[in-house]
C-alpha positions as CSV (number, residue, x, y, z in Angstrom):
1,X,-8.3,-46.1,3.2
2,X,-8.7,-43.0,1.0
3,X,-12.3,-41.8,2.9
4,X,-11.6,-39.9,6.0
5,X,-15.0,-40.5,7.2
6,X,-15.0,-44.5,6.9
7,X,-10.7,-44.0,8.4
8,X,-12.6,-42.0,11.3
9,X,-15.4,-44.3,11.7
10,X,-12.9,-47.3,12.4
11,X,-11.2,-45.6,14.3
12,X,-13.8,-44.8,16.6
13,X,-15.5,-48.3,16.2
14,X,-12.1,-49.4,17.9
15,X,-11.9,-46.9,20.6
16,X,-15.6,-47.4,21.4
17,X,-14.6,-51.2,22.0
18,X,-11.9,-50.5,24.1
19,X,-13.5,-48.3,26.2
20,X,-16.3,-50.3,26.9
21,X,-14.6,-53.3,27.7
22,X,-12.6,-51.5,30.0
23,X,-15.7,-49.7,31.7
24,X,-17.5,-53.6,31.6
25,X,-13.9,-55.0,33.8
26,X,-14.4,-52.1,36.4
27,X,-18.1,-52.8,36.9
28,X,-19.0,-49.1,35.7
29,X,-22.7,-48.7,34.1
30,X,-22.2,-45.6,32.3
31,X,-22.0,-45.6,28.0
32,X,-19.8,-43.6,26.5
33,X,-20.2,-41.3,23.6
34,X,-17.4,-40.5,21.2
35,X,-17.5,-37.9,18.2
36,X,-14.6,-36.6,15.8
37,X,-15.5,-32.9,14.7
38,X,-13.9,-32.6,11.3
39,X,-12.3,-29.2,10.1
40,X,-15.4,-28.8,8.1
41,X,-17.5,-29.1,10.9
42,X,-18.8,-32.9,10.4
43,X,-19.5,-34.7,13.5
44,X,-19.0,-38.2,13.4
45,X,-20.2,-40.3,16.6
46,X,-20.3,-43.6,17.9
47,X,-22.7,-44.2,21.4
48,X,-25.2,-46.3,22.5
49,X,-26.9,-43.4,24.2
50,X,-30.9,-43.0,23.2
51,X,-31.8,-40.0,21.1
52,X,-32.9,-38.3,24.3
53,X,-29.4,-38.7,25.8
54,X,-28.0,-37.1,23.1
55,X,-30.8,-34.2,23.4
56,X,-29.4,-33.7,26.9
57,X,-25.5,-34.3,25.9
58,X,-26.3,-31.5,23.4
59,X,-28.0,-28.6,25.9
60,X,-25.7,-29.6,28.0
61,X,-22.5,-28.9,25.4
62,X,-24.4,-25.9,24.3
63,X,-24.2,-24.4,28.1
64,X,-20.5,-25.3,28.4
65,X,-20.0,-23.4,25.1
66,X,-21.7,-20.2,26.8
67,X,-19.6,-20.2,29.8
68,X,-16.6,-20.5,27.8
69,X,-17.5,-17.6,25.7
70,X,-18.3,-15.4,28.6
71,X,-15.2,-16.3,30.5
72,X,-12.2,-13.9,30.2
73,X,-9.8,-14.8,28.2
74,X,-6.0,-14.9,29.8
75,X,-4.4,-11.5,29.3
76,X,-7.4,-9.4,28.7
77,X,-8.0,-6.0,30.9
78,X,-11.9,-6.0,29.9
């Protein structure tokens, strides 16, 4: 496989099946979502999630982000 994004895709395609088999045998109803973030900053995703989910999966990365930009960073005085 010479394309990185269909090499990615598969990847993901198999972890997604794992997963969810695995979350099916412990009776959990939750649905995963996976993403690769390429060094060029392509996100490529797998999920089952509605486009709403993902609205809320995306605030909610976007918050994360901001608290990890304020926090102080290990060794700095100020």
């Amino acid at each position: 496989m010479n394309d990185p994004t269909a090499a990615i895709s598969s990847i993901l395609r198999e972890a997604n099946e794992l997963i969810c088999r695995r979350l099916q045998e412990a009776r959990l109803m939750v649905s995963p979502v996976l993403a690769i973030v390429t060094p060029d900053r392509k996100v490529i995703l797998r999920t089952n999630v509605s486009p709403e989910v993902l609205r809320w999966f995306g605030e909610d990365l976007k918050n994360i982000a901001e608290k990890i930009g304020a926090a102080p960073k290990l060794g700095k005085t100020h």
